[in-house]
BASEPA-172834 format. One record per atom (N, C-alpha, C): residue in one letter; z, y, x. Coordinates in steps of 0.2 Angstrom, whole numbers, padded with zeros to 4 digits, always signed. Each point is the difference from the previous one (the first is absolute). Example, Ala and Ser with C-alpha at 12.3 -4.5 7.8 and 13.67 -1.06 7.14 Angstrom:
2
A+0039-0028+0066;A+0000+0006-0004;A+0000+0006+0004;S-0004+0005-0002;S+0001+0006+0004;S+0003+0005-0004;
***
This chain:
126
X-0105-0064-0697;X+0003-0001+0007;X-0005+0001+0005;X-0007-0002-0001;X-0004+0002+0006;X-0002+0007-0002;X+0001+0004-0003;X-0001+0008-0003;X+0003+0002+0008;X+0009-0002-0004;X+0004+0002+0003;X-0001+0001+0010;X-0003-0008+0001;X+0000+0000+0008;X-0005+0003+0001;X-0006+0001-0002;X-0006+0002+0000;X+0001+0009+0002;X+0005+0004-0006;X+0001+0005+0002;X+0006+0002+0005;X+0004-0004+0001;X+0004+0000+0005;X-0004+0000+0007;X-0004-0002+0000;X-0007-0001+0007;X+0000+0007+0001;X-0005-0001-0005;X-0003+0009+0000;X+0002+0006+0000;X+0007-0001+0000;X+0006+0007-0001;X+0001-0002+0007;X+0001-0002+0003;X+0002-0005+0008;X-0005+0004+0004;X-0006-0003-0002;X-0006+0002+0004;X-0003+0009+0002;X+0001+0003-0009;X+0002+0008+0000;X+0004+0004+0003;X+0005-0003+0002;X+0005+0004+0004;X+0001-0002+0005;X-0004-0006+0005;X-0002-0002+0005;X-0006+0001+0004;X-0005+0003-0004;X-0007+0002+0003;X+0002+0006+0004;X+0002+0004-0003;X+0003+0006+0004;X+0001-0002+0009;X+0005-0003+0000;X+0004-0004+0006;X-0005-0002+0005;X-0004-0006-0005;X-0006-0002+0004;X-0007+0003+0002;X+0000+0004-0002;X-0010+0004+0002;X+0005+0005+0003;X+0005+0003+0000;X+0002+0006+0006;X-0002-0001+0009;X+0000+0005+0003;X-0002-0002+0005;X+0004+0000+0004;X+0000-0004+0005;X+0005+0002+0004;X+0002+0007+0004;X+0005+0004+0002;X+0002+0005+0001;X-0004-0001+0008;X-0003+0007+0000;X-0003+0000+0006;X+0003+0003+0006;X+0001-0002+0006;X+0005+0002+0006;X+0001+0005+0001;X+0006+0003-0001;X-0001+0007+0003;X+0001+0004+0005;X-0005+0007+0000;X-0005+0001+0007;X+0008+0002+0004;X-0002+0000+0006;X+0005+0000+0007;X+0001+0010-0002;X+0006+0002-0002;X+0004+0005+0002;X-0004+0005+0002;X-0001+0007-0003;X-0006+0005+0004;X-0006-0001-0002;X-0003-0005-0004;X-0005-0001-0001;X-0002-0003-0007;X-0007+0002-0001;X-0004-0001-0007;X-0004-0008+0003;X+0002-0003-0007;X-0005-0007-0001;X-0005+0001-0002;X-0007+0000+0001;X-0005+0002-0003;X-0005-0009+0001;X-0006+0000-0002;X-0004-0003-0001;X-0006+0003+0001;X-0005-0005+0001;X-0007+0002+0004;X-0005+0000-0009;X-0003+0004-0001;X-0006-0002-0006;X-0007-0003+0003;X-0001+0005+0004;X-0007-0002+0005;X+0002+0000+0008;X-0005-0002+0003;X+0001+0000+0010;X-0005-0003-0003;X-0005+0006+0007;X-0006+0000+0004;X+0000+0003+0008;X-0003-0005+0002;X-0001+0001+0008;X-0008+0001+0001;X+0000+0003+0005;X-0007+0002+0002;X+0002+0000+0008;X-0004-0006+0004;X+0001-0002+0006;X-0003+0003+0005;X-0006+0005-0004;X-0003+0005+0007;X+0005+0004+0001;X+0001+0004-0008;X+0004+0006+0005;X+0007-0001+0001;X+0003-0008+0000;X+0004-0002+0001;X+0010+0002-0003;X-0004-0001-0010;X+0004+0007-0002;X+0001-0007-0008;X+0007+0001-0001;X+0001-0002-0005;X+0004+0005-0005;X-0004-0001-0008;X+0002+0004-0004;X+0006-0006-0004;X+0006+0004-0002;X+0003-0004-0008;X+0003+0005-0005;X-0003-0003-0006;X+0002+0005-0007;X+0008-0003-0002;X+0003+0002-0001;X+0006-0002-0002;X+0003+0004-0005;X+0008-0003-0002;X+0004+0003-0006;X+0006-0003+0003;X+0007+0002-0006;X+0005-0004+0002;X+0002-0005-0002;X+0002-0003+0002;X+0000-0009-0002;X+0006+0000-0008;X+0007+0005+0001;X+0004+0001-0004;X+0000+0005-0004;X-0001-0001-0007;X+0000+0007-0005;X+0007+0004+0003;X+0005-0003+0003;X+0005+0008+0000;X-0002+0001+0005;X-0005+0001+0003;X+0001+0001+0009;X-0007+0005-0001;X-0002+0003-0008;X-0010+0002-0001;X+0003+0008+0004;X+0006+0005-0002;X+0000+0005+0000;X+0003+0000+0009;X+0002-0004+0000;X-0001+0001+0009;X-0006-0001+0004;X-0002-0003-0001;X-0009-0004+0002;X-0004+0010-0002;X+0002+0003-0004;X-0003+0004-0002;X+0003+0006+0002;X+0006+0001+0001;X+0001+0006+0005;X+0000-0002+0006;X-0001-0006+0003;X-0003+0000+0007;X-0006+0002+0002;X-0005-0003-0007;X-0008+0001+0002;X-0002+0009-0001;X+0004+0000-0003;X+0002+0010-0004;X+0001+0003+0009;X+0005-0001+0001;X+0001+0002+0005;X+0000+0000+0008;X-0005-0006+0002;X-0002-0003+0005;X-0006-0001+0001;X-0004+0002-0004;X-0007-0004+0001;X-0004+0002+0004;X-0004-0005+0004;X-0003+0004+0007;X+0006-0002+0007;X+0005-0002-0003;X+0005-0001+0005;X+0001-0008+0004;X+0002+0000+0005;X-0002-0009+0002;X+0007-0003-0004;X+0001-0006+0000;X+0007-0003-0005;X-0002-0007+0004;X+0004-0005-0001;X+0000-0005+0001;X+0000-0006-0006;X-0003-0006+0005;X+0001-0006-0008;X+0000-0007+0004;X+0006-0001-0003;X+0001-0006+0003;X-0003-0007-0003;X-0004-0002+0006;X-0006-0008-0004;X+0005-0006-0003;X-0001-0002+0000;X+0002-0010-0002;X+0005-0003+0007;X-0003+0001+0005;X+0004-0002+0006;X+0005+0003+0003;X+0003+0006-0004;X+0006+0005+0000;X-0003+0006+0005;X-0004+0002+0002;X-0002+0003+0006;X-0002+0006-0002;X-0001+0005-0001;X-0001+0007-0002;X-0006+0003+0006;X-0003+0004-0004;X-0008+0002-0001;X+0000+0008-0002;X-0003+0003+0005;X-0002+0007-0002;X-0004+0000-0002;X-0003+0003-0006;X-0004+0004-0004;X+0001+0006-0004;X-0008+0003-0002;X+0001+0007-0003;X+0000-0002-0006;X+0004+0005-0003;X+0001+0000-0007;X-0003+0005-0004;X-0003+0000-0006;X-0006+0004-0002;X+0002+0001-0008;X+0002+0003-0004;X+0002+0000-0007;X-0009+0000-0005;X-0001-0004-0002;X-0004-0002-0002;X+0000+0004-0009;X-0003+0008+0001;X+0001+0003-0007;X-0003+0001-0006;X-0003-0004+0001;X-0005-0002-0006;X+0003-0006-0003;X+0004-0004+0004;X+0005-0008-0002;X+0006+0003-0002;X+0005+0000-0006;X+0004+0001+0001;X+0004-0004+0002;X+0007+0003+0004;X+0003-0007+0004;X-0002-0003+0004;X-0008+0000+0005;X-0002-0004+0003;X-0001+0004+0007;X+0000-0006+0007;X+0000+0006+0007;X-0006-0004+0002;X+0001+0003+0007;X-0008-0006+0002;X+0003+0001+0006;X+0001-0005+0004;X+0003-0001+0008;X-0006-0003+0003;X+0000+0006+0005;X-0008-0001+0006;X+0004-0002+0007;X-0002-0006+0004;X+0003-0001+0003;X-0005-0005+0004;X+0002-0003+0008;X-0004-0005+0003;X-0001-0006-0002;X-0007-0002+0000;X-0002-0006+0000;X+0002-0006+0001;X+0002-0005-0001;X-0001-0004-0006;X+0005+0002-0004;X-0001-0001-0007;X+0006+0004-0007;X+0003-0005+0001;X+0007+0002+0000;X+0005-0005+0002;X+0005-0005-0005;X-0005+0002-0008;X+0002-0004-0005;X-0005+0000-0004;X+0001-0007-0004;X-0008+0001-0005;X+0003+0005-0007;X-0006-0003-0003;X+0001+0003-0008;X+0007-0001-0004;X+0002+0003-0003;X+0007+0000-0005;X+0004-0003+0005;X-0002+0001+0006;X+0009-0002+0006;X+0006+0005+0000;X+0006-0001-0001;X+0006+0004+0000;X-0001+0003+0005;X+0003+0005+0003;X+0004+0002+0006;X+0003+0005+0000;X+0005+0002+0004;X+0005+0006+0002;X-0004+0005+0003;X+0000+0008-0004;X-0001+0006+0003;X+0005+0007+0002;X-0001+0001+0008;X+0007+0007+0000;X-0004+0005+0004;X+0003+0002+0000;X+0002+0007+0004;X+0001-0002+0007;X-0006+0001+0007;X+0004-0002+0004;X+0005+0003+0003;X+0005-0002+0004;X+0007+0003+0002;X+0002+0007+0002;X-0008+0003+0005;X+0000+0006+0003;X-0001+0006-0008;X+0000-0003-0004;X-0004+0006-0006;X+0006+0000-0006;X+0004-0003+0000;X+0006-0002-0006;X+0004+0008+0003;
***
């Protein structure tokens, strides 16, 4: 009898692990645009210049992230911070990183390390 509930547990817990360590589904990016995520940010307050290495936050969204940095790089894009506010910066395809960009842009970086945020096209260049 305690075999029985014992393996009933663990059949229970087996096909419930799954459910419970999944993560929650992550928001998704505003219409026009790539969710990406910050790897590194550095700022340098003399030359009043901040660097961020980035990727995209969602595996279905790598081949767009990547024909954008394919065919924009060097171009300004926008990225919207935490306080919904949107930020120019240049976009740099980073070729030695596969799938990664580097956004140079004004001082102070406007999110830390591994911070989400929204990247586009700004509206004049679509």
């Amino acid at each position: 009898m305690l075999t029985r509930i014992v393996s009933a547990i663990a059949a229970t817990l087996f096909v419930a692990m799954p459910l419970l360590s999944t993560p929650q589904a992550a928001t998704p990016p505003p219409a026009g645009t790539i969710a990406c995520r910050a790897l590194e940010t550095h700022t340098d307050d003399e030359l009043k210049v901040a660097v961020v290495v980035f990727h995209q936050r969602d595996e279905a969204q790598r081949s767009q992230l990547a024909t954008l940095l394919r065919g924009h790089s060097g171009e300004m894009v926008e990225v919207q911070t935490a306080d919904g506010a949107w930020r120019r910066a240049r976009m740099v395809r980073l070729k030695s990183c596969f799938g990664r960009g580097l956004l140079l842009l004004p001082a102070p970086v406007p999110f830390p390390d591994r911070a989400e945020f929204a990247l586009r096209l700004p509206a004049d260049t679509h």
